[in-house]
N, C-alpha and C positions, 0 to 999 in steps of 0.2 A: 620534495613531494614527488610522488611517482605515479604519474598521471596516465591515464588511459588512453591513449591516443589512437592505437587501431580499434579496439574493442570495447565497439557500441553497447549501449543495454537497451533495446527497446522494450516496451510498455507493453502490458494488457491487463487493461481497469476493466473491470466487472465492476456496474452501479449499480443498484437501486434507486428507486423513485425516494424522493426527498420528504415530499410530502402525497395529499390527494390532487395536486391542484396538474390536471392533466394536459391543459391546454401549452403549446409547447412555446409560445411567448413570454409565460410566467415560470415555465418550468426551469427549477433549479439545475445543474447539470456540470459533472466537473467534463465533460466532454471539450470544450474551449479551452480549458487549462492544459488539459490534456495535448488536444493541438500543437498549442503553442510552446509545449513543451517538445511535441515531439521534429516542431518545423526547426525551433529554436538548435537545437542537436540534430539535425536530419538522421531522427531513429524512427522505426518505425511504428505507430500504433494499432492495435487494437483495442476498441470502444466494445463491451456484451451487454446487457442489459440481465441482470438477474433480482427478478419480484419472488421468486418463489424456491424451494429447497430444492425442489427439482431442477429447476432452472442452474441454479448453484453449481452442482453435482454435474448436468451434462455440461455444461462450459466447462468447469475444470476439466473434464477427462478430454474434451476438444483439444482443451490447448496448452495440454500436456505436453512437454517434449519438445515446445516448438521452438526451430531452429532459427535464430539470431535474438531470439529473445531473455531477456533476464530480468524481471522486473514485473511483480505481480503487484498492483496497486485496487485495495478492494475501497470502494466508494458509495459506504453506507452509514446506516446510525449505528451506532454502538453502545453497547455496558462493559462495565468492568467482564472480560472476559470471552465477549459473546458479539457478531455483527447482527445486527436486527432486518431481518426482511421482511414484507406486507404482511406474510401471514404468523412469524414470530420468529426467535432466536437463533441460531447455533453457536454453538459454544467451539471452543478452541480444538477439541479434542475430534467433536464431529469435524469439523473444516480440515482438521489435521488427516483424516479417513478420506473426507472426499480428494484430498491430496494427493496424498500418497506421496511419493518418492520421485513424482514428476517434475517435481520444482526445484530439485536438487540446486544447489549452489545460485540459487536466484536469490535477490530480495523481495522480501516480502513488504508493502509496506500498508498498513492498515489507516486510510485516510477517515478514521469514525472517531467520536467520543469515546475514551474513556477503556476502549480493549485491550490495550495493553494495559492498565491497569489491576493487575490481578497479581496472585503471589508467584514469586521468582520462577517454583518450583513446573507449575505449567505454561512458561515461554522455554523453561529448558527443555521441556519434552513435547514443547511443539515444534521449538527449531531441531530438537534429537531426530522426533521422529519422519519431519521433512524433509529433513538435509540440505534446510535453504540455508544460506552464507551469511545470514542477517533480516531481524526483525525491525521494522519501524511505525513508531506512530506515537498516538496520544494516549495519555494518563489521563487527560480532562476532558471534562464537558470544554470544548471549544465555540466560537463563532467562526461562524462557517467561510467569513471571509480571510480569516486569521490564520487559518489553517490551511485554504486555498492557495494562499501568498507564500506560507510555508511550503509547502507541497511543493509550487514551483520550482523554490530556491533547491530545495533538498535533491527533486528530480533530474535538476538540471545539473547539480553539484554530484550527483552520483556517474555522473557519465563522465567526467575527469580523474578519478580515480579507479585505482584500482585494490589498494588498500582500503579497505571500509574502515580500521579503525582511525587511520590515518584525517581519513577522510573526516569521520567524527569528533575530533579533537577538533580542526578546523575550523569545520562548521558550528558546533558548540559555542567556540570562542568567536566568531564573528554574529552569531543570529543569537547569542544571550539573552536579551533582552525578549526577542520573541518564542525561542524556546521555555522561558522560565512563564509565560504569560500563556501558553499552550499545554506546557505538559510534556513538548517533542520531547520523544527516547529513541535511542537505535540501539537495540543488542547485537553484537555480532556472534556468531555459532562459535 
């Protein structure tokens, strides 16, 4: 196994609000996960909040390019295809534009219901056209605590490798059981 031992990946999750419920004792939030992810690895995080398309669009182009970072984790509802924000969709193709070619060689990893779920043909040409090093996420409708607990294991197991497929065989065969109860997929480019 060929482990990554200088070279950190830190984090930059873009969330959305979960549900209506504003007040911030109830409020849903992988931002603790996140944390804990990033104390656990001492990488660094960045937490955005994006409710609206715009919102989207100017965080991506912020944090374009940024240096020690590899690892986009988007932290919304999803369909087959599309992350859902307050005011409605984008689709793979828009996200792949507000992109761009900033994200090169990073993974991507889609923490929502069901967006990777779509046919082959546009993950090939969203990892084509972004030139990230690999896709991740769910096929299914998940609970949201299932997916969290994945998320961890996945986030934290990415910062040991440097082989991603490698990496996914591993992980595959030890999280079985809850990858098959999820949906988890990782494509590598």
């Amino acid at each position: 196994m060929r482990l990554a031992k200088q070279k950190k990946k830190s984090i930059i999750c873009l969330e959305s609000l979960w549900d209506q419920d504003l007040e911030s004792h109830r409020r849903l939030s992988m931002g603790p996960i996140m944390e804990l992810v990033s104390k656990l690895n001492e990488v660094k995080l960045i937490l955005l909040s994006c409710n609206t398309k715009e919102e989207l669009r100017y965080n991506l182009v912020k944090i374009k390019r940024r240096s020690g970072y590899g690892i986009l984790y988007f932290a919304f509802h999803g369909s087959p295809g599309e992350i859902q924000l307050d005011e409605g969709s984008i689709d793979l193709e828009t996200l792949a534009g507000f992109m761009g070619r900033g994200f090169a060689n990073w993974v991507v990893h889609f923490g929502t219901c069901s967006t990777i779920d779509t046919d082959r043909e546009r993950i090939a040409n969203f990892l084509d056209s972004t030139r990230i090093s690999m896709i991740a996420g769910y096929k299914k409708d998940v609970i949201w605590t299932d997916s969290a607990a994945l998320d961890l294991l996945f986030l934290t197991w990415l910062q040991r490798y440097k082989n991603m497929r490698a990496l996914w065989k591993k992980f595959k065969k030890t999280y079985s059981g809850l990858i098959s109860n999820t949906g988890f997929n990782v494509i590598p480019r």
